[in-house]
C-alpha positions, 0 to 999 in steps of 0.5 A: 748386739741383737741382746742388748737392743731387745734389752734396752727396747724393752726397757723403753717400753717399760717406762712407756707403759708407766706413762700415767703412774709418772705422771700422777706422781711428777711434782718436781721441778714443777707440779704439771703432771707431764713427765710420764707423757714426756718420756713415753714420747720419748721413748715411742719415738725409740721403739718406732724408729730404732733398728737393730744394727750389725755392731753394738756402736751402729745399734746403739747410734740407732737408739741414740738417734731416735731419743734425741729426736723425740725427746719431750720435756726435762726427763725426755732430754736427760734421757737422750742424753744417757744414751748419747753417752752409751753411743759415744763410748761404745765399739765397733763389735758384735758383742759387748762384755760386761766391763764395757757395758759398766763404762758405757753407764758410766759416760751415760751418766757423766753426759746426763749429769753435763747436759744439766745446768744445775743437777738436783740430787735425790732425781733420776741423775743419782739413780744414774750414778748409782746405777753405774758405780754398782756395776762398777763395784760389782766388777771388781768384787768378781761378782757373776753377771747375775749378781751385778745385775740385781745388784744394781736394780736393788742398788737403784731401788734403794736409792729410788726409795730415798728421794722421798727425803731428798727434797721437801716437795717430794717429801710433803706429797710423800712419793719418790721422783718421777724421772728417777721411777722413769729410769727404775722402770727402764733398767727393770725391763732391762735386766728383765732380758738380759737374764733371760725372765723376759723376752721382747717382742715388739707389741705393734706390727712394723709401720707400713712404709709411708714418704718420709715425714722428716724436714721439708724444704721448698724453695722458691724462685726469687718473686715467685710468689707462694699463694699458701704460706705452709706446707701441712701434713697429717698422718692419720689412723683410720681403718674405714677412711672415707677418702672423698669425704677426707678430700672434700673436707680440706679442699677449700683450705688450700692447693697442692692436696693429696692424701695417700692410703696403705692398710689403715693410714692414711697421709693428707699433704696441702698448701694453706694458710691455716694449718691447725684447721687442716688438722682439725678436720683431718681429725674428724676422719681418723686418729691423729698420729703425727703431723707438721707444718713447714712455712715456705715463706719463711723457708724460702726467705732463709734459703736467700743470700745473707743479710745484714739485719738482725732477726728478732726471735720470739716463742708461741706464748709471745701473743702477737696478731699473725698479720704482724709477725709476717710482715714483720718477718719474726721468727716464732718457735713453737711449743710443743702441745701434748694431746693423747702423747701426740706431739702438735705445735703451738700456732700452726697445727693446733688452736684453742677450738681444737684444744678446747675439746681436749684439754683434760687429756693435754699438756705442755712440753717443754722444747729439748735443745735440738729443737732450739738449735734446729730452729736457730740454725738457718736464722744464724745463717741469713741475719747477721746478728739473732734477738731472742726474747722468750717466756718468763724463765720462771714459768718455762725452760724455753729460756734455758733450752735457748740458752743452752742452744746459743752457748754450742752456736754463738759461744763467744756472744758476738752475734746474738742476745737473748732476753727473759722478759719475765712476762707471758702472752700479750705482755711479751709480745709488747716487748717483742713489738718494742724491739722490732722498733727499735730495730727499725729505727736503727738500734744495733742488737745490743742497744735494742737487747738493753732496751727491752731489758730496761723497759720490761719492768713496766710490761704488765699483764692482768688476767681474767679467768673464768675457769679455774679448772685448767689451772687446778689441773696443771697443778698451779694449785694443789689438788685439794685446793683445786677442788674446792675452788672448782666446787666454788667457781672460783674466777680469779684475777692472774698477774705476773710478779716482778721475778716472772711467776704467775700470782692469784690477786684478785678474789671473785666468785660471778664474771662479772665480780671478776670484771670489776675487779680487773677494771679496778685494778687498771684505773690507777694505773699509768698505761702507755700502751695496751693489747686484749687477748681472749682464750676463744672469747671474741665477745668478752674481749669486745666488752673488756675493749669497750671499756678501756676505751672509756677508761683509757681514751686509747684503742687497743694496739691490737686484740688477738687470741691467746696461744694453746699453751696459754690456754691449757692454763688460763682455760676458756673464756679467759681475758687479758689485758696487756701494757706498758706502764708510762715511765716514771713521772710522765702520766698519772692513772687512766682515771674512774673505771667502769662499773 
């Protein structure tokens, strides 16, 4: 039991150790240079919180445990998921022999390969395979244990080289899978231990026992009112705290505060209405390890007896003034946001001034199933029926990661609709406004879901963007592309195509070209409705407003700032405008645009 933990640690900090190299080379399914982040996320989270058990099973639930509940991203997720299977087909005995170990691999594989909606060949799932099927052979031939295992390395190695070929994208940038080097990294440091050329020894000493960090719940009495909405927590690094200056800092965001020390960590608890400033100024005294924020409001409404309504259900990406999502009691989940491999939540422990000054080390991470679940869960207990509304699918998993989630909680489809509304940001959350009133206005969750699917062809979004650097970073551009429009200051206009995908329109070169042609392109249009949203650009979006109101005779519904997601791709300074098209035959344009 003991052998066979050390073996698969090392082999976690293997993979984590190559965090950068995954990332420079992850082209697939997206060029967004993330994979090795997602992964060494997941894998610290292996090695921080598994231990080593007195059976094979208990230490492999460990590890299983550990993966799920950190895995980040697509390969985080099929990680977590090899290591169910290694858990669910283990025994309850102190050692394990090599022909258990071969069916362990070969439920680890068949889980990953299940857990995919659509499986890609020539990724980490074929290197599973082959991993597994030459252990298999290997067996059976009456190889010795020395020859099994560097069999199966050289075996995965092979199969590793071959993922050049496997697809064209991989093939144009001339570099193997990402996910797939993930896994030869994690079975090298694997078979590293298990012949004896390696010994793990942990590289951190053991955490210093801190209160739990899990999942709060604060129930309130019915009426009692919550004078700060949530409850955040921050846990920091910090060799030489000033803990009165920390102290003095946080005060006028809240009630409820306490900050407690052991060694050189230190944990701040407080009440606030504004959780992502309770993390930039906790920040500014150390080193930024995890951190969270509960909404009690929103906890305590859940922990209520059930009604008979039906909760709407959106993303973070969804840009929505916060005054309205509270008094219209929407349910946002967050996306995660990856700063220097910490995890922070998209609207309450992060905001765009704090991303601004970390953007060239951030990046986004999709959400894993688990999340979702955990997040609906409570939702699916006090409503009656769910509406979900999510991102463009074409731009994030965040719509199959929902899907997957509602398929294990409302398998039959009775209770819940889920909507791709194949826009982003303010456009998105003109959909989710329109479902909210449809529900007030007493649609049932299947005529307000057809609704919105109907309208949202005419949901629109056009995009000023300033700095074109964060999109070239992302990898929305190529590199030697990126470059050069970044030497030219390129400031394109952005919009979202009829499938969802992001699409450069407009060609500028100065922000005021840019402007021009945005207004341009909104003069002929028939608009309904319309929102401003600004990546930390208050001013600029004050311009655009001024404007519109002279095209359009309207104000805006509303104008808000963008989520930190949005803005890890638009960059700052970015400006959006948002609407809805008057339906056929019902308007004509909005007239001559400013110049």
């Amino acid at each position: 039991s003991e052998n066979l933990y050390h073996a698969l640690l090392h082999g976690a900090a293997k993979t984590r150790e190559k965090r950068e190299e995954l990332n420079r080379i992850n082209v697939f399914p997206v060029v967004d240079n993330d994979t090795g982040s997602n992964l060494a996320h997941t894998m610290q989270s292996v090695l921080t919180h598994s231990k080593v058990r007195e059976n094979v099973r208990e230490t492999l639930r460990e590890i299983a445990r550990s993966a799920l509940l950190g895995a980040r991203g697509n390969s985080g997720a099929i990680f977590s998921q090899y290591f169910q299977g290694l858990y669910h087909r283990s025994h309850e005995k102190g050692e394990v022999t090599l022909s258990e170990l071969a069916t362990y691999f070969r439920e680890a594989y068949e889980k990953a390969y299940r857990a995919l909606e659509t499986p890609v060949e020539g990724t980490v799932i074929t290197l599973m395979r082959a991993w597994y099927l030459s252990w298999q052979e290997g067996l059976e031939a009456r190889r010795t244990p020395q020859d099994v295992l560097e069999s199966a390395l050289a075996r995965i190695r092979g199969a590793l080289e071959e993922t050049r070929n496997s697809m064209k994208v991989l093939k144009a940038a001339g570099v193997v899978d990402a996910g797939a080097l993930g896994y030869y990294h994690f079975m090298e440091g694997f078979v590293q231990v298990l012949l004896g050329r390696h010994a793990f020894v942990p590289q951190e000493a053991e955490p210093v026992p801190l209160p739990a960090f899990g999942e709060d719940v604060h129930v309130f009495v019915e009426g009692e009112p919550i004078p700060f909405r949530y409850c955040a927590e921050v846990l920091l690094e910090a060799p030489s705290l000033d803990e009165d200056a920390l102290r003095e800092s946080l005060k006028p965001l809240g009630d409820c505060l306490l900050v407690s020390t052991a060694d050189n960590l230190a944990r701040v608890h407080l009440h606030t209405d504004a959780p992502w400033e309770v993390v930039r100024r906790a920040a500014a005294h150390g080193l930024v390890l995890e951190q969270k924020a509960d909404d009690m409001v929103q906890q305590n409404r859940l922990a209520g007896p059930p009604t008979d309504t039906v909760a709407v259900v959106t993303d973070s990406i969804a840009d929505l003034p916060p005054a309205y999502i509270h008094q219209q009691a929407i349910y946002q989940i967050p996306i995660n946001v990856l700063v220097d491999g910490v995890n922070y939540l998209d609207k309450l422990t992060i905001d765009g001034a704090y991303l601004a000054q970390r953007l060239g080390k951030a990046s986004s991470s999709q959400l894993n199933t688990e999340q979702v679940k955990a997040f609906l869960q409570p939702i699916l207990r006090h409503h009656r029926e769910v509406l979900v509304l999510t991102v463009s699918s074409h731009m994030s998993g965040t719509h199959a990661r929902f899907k997957e989630a509602l398929a294990e909680l409302d398998p039959d489809g009775t209770r819940t609709a889920l909507v791709d509304t194949r826009t982003n940001s303010g456009a998105q959350g003109l959909l989710v406004r329109e479902a909210v009133a449809r529900l007030q206005a007493g649609q049932g969750l299947r005529q307000a879901a057809d609704a919105v699917e109907a309208m949202k062809g005419r949901a629109k979004i056009l995009v000023s963007v300033l700095d074109i650097e964060p999109m070239a970073r992302s990898g929305r551009v190529s590199e030697r592309i990126g470059d050069l429009l970044i030497r030219l200051r390129f400031k394109p206009m952005v919009t979202i195509d009829r499938e969802g995908k992001g699409t450069i329109r407009g060609v500028a070169f100065s922000a005021e070209r840019n402007r021009k042609i945005l207004l341009k392109a909104l003069r002929r249009k028939a608009i309904d409705e319309y929102v401003l949203v600004h990546a930390g650009d208050p001013d600029r979006a004050e311009s655009f407003r001024q404007d519109l109101v002279r095209m359009t005779g309207k104000q805006p519904l509303y104008v808000t700032e963008i989520s930190a997601v949005v803005t890890l791709f638009a960059g700052r300074g970015s400006v959006a405008v948002a609407f809805l098209e008057k339906e056929p035959g019902t308007g004509t344009g909005t007239g001559k645009a400013a110049s």
